[in-house]
N, C-alpha and C positions, 0 to 999 in steps of 0.2 A: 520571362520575368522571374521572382525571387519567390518563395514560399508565400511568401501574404501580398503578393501582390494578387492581379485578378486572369492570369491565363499560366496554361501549361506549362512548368516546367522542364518535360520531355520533348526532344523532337520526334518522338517516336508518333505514330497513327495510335496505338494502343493506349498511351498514356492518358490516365483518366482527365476529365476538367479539371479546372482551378477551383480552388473552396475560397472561399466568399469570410471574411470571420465573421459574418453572421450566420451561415453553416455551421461552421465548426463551432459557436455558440451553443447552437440548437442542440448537436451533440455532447459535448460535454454536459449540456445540462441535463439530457437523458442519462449519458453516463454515470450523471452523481444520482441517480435513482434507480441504477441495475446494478451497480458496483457490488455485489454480495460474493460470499467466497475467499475474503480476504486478501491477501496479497495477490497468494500465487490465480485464485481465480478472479480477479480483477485487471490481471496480466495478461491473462489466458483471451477476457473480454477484448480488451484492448486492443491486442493479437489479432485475433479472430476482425475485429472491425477495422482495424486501421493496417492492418499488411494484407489480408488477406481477401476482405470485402472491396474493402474501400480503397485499398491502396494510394493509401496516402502519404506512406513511409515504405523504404523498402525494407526487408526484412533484417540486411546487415545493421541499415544504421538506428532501426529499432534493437534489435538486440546490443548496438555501443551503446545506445543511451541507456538500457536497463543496466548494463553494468556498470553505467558511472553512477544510477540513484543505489545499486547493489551496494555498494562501497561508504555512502553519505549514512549517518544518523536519518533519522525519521523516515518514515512509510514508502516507501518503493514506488510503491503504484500511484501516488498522489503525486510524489517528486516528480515520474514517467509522462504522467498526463501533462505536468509544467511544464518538462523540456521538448514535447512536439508540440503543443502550443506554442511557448516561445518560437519555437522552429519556424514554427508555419508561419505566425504572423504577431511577432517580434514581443515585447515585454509586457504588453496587454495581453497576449495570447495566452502567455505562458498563467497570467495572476487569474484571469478567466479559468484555462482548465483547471490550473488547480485549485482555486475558490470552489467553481463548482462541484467539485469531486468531496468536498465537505461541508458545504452547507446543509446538502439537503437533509445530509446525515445529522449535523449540529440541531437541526429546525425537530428531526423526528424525535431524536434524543433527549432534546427539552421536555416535549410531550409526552413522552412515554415516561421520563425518568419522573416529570411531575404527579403524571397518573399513579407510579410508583411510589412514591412516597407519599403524597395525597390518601391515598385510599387503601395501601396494601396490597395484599398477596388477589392476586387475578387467578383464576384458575383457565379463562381465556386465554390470557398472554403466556399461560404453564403450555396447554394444550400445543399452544403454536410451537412456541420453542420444542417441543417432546418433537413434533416432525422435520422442524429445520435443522437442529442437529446432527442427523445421520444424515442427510441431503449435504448440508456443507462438505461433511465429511468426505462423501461423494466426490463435491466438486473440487476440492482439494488433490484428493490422489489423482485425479482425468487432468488436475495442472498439471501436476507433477511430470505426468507420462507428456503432453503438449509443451513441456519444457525443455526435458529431457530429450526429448525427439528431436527440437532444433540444436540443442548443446553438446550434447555427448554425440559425436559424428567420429570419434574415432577411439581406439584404447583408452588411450593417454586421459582421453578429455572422461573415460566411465572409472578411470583410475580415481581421479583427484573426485568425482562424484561418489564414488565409493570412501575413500579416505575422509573425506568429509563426513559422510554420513555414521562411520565408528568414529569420529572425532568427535561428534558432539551426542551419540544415541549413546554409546559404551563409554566413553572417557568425560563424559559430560564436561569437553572443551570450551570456553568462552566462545561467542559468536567470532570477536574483533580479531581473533587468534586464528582464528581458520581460514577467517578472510587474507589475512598478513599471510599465514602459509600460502593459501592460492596463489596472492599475487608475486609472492619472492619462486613459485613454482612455476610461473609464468613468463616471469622478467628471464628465465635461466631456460627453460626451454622455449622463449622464442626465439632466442641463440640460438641453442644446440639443434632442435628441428621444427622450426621456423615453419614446415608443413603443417604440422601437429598444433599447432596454437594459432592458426589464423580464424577471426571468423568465420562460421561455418563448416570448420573441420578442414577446411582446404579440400572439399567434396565440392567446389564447384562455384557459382553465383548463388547465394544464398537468394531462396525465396524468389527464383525465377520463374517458376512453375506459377507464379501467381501474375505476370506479365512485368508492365512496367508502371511504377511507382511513379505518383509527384514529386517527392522527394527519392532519389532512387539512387544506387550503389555512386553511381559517376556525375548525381547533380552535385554544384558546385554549392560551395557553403554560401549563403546568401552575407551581404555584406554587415547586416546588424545581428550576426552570429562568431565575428570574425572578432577574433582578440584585440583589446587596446585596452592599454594601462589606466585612460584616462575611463573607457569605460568601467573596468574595474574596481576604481577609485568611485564614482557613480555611484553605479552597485550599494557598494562597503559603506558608503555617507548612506544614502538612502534607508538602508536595512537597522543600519546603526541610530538613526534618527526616529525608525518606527518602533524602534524596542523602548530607545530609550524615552520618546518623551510621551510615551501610555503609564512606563515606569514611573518617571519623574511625575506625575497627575496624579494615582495611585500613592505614591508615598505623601507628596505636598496635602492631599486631600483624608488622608486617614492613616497615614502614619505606617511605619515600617511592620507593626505588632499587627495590622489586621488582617481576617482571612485573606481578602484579596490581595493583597499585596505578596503576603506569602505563598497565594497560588499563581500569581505573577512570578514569583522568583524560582520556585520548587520546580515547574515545569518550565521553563526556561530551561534549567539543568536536565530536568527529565530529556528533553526535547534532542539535545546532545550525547543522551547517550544511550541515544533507538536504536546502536549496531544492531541488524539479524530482528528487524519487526518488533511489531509491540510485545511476544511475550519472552522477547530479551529486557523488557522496562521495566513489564509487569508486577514483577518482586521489589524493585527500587519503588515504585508507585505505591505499591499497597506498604511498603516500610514509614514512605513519610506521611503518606494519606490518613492510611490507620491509625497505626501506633505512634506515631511524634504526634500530629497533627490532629487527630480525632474527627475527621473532615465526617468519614463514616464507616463504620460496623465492618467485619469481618464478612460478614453474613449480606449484606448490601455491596460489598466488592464484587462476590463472585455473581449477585444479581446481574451487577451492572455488569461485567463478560459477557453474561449471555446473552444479554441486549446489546450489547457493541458488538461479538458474532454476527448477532441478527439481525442486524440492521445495514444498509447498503452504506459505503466509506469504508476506508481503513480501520482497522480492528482497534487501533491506538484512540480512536473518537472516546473509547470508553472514559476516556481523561473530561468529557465532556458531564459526563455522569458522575464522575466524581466530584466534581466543578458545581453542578446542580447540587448534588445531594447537600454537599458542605455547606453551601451559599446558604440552602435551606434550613438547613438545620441551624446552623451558627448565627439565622435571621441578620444577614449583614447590613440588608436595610430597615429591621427593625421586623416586631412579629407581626405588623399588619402588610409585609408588603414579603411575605416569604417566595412567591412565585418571581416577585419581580427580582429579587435576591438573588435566588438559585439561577435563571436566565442570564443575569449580570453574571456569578462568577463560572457559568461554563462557558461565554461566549470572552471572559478574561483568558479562562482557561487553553479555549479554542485558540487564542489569538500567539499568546505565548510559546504554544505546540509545536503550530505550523508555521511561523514566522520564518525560522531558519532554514526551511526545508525550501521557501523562497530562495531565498538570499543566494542558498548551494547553488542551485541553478541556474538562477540568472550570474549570479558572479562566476561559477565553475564552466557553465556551458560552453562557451564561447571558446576558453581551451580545450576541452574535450571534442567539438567541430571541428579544429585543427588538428586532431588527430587518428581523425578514424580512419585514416590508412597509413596510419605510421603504426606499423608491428612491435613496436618495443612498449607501445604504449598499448598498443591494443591486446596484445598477448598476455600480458597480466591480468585483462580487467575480462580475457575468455574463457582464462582459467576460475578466476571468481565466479562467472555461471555457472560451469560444471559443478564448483563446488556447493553453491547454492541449491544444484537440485539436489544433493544430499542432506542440506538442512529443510528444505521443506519436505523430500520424504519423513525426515523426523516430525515434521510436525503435524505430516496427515495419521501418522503410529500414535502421537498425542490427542488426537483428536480420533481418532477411534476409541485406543484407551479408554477417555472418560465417556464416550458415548456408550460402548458394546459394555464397559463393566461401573457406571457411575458411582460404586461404594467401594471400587479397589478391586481385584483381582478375589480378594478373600470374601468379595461378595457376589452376587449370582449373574450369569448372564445375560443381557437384555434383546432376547430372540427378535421385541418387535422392532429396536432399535436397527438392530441389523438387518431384518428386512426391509426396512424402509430405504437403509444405505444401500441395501444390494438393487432396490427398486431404480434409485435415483443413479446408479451408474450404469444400470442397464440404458437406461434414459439417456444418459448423457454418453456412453460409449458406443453402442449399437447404433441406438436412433438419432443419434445426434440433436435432440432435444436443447431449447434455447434454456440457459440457465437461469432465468428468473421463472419462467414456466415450472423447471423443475421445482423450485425453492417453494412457488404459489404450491404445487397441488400436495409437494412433501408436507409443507405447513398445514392445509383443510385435511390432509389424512393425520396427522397426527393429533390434530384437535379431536377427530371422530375418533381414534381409536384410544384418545383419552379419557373423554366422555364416557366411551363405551366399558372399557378396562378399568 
């Protein structure tokens, strides 16, 4: 039978059960509650539970689907979770995982950002964050290296991971620019050595060591994964109809000039131009949020980071907080109703984000299935991995950065910061410790040694 049906895909003995999509419910909704770590460690989870636990994917055609979310605007890991849901079990599956992969985040972010604004400075929620930050940090670099382990299998592929990484740490290159090099570096040497660019380095069947997959290297694409125009068109009406008629309600009901409608439109565009995660957005976000839009403070932006960090979903939720804070403050329903205001325009907010990151994948999947063993198309999108672990090595050096020296380099070093990082990879390199375990006790030691300090 086919991914969402209800038996075996392998004719192998070894091949795990069939998943039920009330299974694969179960997990995803766990998922949108361990997701911490951001991209690259929500990849890494992923990873770890669905190639290598659970084997539900095989390793090749998890790592095609990350290079086609690599390539799309908006969140990786949220796009990643849609396309082996859709996989498995077809266009419910896909709005399933990745609904839940940010609700739970959306739900937490309401409450926390209300409590924030509501009441002020916590020194609770300081404590916390003071331990989860060198943790993440942690989890960050231990992607990096579970990244890089599967990508870089040969020169070629720690070349373009190298080049990548002074492209954007030294040359401070756009993201969309490095990805274009990868892939025009990819289209030209899967011609020239065709070895060198295959999935998995041409070192073999990827991800064999871990048996055999549900979905696995030689299952066949199931039939509502398979290209049609008519599907496509589906798709395009579909996605085109839920933007437009929340849009058309929004403007008929309160006019083009008001907050929500403008954070309707703002993130719409935001939403499109997530090349390379959310803190490729981050500066376009704090440009219209802040300064054009006065949604909120300078000083509440960088709040709201360290709550979208800290909080399990994709790092970009932080648009959720933004969404809150403005709704609040700008009292869009009036000053007796400000919590129900700020709830309204982050859950506007939320809806705007992620729309499109749908759309990619149910519209784009369906050709990307048809091509995972066609090398001209695959050889582009393996060089994009390589070069991706070179931007997320930049970005676990940005996240040490402001962790080990929070006032700039010209201010002092934060010894207990770094120990706690060095704790949390010991944790997670050595003992192979579960990554929300690490984040829980990183978080109770950093609240005691805040207290205490």
């Amino acid at each position: 039978m086919t991914p969402s049906g209800s038996a075996s895909l392998s004719d192998d003995d070894d091949a795990p059960a069939a998943v039920s999509f009330w299974q694969a419910f179960a997990f995803w909704l766990k998922l949108g509650f361990i997701s911490f770590g951001g991209p690259a460690g929500q990849i890494a989870i992923m990873h770890q539970e669905l190639v290598e636990r659970r084997r539900w994917i095989s390793e090749r055609r998890f790592l095609h689907a990350l290079n086609y979310c690599m390539v799309l605007p908006g969140p990786e890991a949220q796009q990643l979770a849609t396309y082996i849901g859709w996989l498995m079990h077809r266009s419910w599956g896909g709005i399933v995982a990745g609904g839940l992969f940010v609700l739970p985040s959306l739900f937490i972010l309401i409450a926390l950002s209300w409590i924030y604004i509501a009441f002020g400075e916590m020194p609770l929620v300081a404590g916390l964050f003071y331990g989860i930050k060198p943790a993440v940090t942690a989890i960050v670099v231990q992607a990096t290296h579970r990244i890089g382990a599967r990508a870089l299998r040969n020169p070629v592929m720690w070349a373009v991971a190298a080049a990548s990484f002074v492209a954007i740490f030294a040359a401070d290159l756009p993201f969309p620019l490095i990805v274009l090099a990868a892939a025009v570096t990819g289209f030209v040497g899967g011609r020239i050595a065709p070895e060198r660019f295959k999935a998995g380095g041409g070192h073999g069947k990827a991800g064999a060591s871990w048996g055999r997959a549900l979905i696995d290297d030689d299952t066949p694409t199931p039939p509502h994964a398979l290209f049609t125009w008519g599907r496509l068109l589906r798709v395009g009406l579909a996605g085109g109809l839920l933007w437009l008629i929340p849009m058309g309600l929004l403007i008929a009901f309160y006019g083009m000039e008001n907050t929500l409608t403008r954070m309707a439109w703002f993130f719409t565009k935001a939403a499109l131009l997530t090349f390379g995660g959310a803190y490729a957005v981050l500066p376009y976000v704090y440009q219209g949020a802040v300064e054009s839009y006065g949604w909120l403070t300078p000083h509440q932006m960088i709040d709201g980071l360290a709550l979208g960090e800290t909080t399990p979903g994709p790092l970009i939720m932080v648009v959720s907080f933004v969404g809150f804070v403005g709704g609040y403050v700008k009292a869009v329903f009036g000053p007796d109703s400000l919590f129900l205001g700020g709830a309204a325009a982050a859950m506007v907010v939320t809806w705007f984000t992620f729309l499109p990151s749908f759309i990619f994948i149910l519209a784009g999947g369906p050709l990307i299935e048809t091509t995972h063993n066609d090398l001209k198309f695959t050889a582009p999108l393996t060089a994009i991995t390589a070069a991706v672990v070179g931007v997320i090595l930049n970005l676990a050096l940005f996240f040490g950065y402001h962790v080990l020296w929070p006032k700039g380099f010209a201010g002092s070093f934060d010894g207990v910061s770094a120990a706690i990082a060095l704790a949390a990879a010991v944790a997670l390199f050595r003992f192979k410790v579960n990554v929300i375990h690490v984040i829980a006790a990183c978080a109770v030691l950093g609240l005691v040694l805040k207290t205490v300090l």
